[in-house]
Wavefront OBJ file of the C-alpha trace (Angstrom):
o trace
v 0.000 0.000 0.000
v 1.686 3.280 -0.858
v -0.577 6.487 0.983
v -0.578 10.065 0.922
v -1.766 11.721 3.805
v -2.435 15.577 3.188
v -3.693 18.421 5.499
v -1.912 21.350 6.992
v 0.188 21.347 9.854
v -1.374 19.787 13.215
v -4.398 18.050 11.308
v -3.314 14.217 13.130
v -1.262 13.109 10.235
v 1.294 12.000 12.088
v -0.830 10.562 15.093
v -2.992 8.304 11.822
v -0.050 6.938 9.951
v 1.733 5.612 13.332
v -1.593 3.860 13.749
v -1.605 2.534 9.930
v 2.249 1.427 10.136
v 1.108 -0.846 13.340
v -1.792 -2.025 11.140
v -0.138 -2.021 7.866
v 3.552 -3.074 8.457
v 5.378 -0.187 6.543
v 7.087 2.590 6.938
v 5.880 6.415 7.590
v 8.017 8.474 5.521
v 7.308 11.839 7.429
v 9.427 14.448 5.733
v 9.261 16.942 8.925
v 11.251 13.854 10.721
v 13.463 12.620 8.454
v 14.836 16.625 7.687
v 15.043 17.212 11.631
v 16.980 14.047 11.543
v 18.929 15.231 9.037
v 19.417 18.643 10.953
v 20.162 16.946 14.227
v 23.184 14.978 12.168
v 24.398 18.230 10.920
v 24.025 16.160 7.298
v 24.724 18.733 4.014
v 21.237 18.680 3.327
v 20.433 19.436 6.979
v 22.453 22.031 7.409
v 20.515 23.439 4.477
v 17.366 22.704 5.743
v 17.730 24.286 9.237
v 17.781 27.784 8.274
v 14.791 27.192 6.323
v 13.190 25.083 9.219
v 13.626 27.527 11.707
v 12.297 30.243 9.681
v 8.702 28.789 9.539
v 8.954 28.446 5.552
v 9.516 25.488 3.659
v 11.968 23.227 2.419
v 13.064 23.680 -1.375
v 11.056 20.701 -3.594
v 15.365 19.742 -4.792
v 15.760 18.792 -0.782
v 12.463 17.239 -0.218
v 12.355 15.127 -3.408
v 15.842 13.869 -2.984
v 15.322 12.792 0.625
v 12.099 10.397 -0.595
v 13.770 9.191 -3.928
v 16.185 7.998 -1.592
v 13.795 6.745 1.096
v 11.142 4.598 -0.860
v 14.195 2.495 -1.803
v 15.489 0.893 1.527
v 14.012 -2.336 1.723
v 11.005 -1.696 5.205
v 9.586 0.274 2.306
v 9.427 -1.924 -0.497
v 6.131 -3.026 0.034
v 4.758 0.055 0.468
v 5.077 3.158 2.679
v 3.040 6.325 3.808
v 3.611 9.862 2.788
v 3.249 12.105 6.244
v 3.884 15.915 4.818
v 4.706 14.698 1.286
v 4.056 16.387 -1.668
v 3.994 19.884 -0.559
v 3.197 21.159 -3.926
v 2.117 20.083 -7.212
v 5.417 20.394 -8.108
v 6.312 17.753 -5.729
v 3.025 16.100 -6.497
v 4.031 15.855 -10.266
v 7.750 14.789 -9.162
v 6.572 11.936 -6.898
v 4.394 10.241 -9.996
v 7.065 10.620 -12.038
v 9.952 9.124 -9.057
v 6.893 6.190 -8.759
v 6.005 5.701 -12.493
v 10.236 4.940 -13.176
v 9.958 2.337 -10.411
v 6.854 1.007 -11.414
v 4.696 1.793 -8.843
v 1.813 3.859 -8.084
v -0.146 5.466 -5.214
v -3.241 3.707 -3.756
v -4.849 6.380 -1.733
v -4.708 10.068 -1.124
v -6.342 11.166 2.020
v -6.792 14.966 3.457
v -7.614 15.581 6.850
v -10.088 18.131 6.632
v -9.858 20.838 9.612
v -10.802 24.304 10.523
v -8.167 26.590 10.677
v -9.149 28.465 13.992
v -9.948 25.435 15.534
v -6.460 23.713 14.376
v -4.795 27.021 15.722
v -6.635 26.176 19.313
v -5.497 22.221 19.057
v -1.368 23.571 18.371
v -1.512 25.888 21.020
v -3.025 23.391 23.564
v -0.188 21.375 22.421
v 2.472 23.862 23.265
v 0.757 24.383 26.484
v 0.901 20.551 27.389
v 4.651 20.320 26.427
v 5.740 22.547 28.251
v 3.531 21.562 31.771
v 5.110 18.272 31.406
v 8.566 20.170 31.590
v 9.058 18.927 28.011
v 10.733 21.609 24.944
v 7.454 23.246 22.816
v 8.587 21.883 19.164
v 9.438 24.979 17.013
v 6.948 23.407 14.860
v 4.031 23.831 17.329
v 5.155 27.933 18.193
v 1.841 29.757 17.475
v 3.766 32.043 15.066
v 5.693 29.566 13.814
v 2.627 27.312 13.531
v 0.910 30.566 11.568
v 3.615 31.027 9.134
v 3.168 27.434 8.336
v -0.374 27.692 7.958
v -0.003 30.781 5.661
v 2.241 28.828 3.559
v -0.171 25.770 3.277
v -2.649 27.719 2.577
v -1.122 29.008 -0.129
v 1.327 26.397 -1.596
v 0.022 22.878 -0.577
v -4.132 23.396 -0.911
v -3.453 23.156 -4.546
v -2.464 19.433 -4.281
v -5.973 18.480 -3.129
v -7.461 19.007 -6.561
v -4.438 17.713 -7.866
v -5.441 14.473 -6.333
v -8.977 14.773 -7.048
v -8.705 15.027 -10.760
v -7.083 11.136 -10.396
v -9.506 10.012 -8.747
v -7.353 9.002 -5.727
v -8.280 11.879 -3.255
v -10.945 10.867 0.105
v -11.550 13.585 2.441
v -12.062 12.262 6.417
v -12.969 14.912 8.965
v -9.579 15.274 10.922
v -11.301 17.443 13.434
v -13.002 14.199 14.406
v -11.895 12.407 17.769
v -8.706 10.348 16.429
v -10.951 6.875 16.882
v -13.269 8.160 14.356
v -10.707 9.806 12.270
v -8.857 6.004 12.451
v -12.354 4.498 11.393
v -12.888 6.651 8.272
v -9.177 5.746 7.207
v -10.108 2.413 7.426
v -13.052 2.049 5.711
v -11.535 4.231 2.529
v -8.547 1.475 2.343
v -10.792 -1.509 2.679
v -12.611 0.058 -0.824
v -9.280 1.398 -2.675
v -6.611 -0.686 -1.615
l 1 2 3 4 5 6 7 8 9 10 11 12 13 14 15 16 17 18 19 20 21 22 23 24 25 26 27 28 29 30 31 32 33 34 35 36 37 38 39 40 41 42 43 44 45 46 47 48 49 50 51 52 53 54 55 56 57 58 59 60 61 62 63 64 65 66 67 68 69 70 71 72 73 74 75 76 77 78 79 80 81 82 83 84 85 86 87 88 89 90 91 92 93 94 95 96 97 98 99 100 101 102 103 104 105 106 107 108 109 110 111 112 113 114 115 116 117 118 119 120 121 122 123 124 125 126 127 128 129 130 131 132 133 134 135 136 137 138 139 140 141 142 143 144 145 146 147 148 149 150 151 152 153 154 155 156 157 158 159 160 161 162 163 164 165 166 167 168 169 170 171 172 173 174 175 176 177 178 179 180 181 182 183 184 185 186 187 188 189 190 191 192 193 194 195
């Protein structure tokens, strides 16, 4: 099974594909992780990607694209993987059918977690709040500018893939404002139809 999961920043991507690679048995290719790993090994391309990071904006498609051409070959994702923050942008969208269609795969699903932006705003902030009463560091990620900046640029950049999606007929919206068990259920009963 090779997934996309789209929606803007704090939608519960990340909290629905650890639940599908439990279920599923492949990897989560989360872009956001594997450049802060990068960034935490002071890598070329993370030392690239940190000034960008920390400014709020986003990662150049060159960086991103590399990082998942390179990914989807190491053998936990050979039989399939989900995409956690990836494509960004058409661009990448068009880049990532072309990286598959050389390999000779394809997608199966592309799912958006729909969500309200003030709402969303209310759920990072919580967040922030919750890190740091548990004495843990707020992500830069989940900083209410930050988080706005990212917004802005999602907004503006990565809305377009939706119809992007929808036009092949792979795009399913599921209410990510949803509590997560019903937001799991909805997954669910897309994959048992398309995959």
């Amino acid at each position: 099974m090779r997934l996309i999961l789209l929606g803007p920043p704090g939608a519960g991507k990340g909290t629905q594909a650890t639940r599908l690679v439990e279920k599923h048995h492949i990897p989560q290719l989360s872009t956001g992780d594997m450049l802060r790993a990068a960034v935490k090994a002071q890598s070329p391309v993370g030392l690239k990607a940190k000034a960008v990071m920390d400014s709020g904006a986003l990662v150049s498609d060159e960086i991103v694209v590399g990082i998942i051409a390179e990914r989807i070959d190491e053998p936990d994702a050979h039989n399939g993987f989900i995409l956690d923050g990836f494509p960004r942008t058409v661009a990448q969208a068009e880049a990532l059918d072309a990286l598959l269609k050389r390999k000779g795969k394809q997608l199966d699903a592309a799912i958006e977690l729909k969500v309200d932006a003030d709402r969303l705003l209310a759920r990072i902030m919580r967040r922030a709040e919750e890190a740091r009463a548990a004495g843990h560091a707020v992500r830069r990620d989940d900083d209410p500018e930050v988080f706005k900046t990212r917004l802005e640029a999602y907004v503006r950049d990565t809305a377009a893939v939706t119809p992007y999606y929808a036009r092949s007929g792979l795009l399913r919206e599921v209410d990510g404002m949803a509590p997560i068990a019903e937001v799991s259920a909805a997954i669910d009963a897309i994959l048992t139809v398309r995959v």
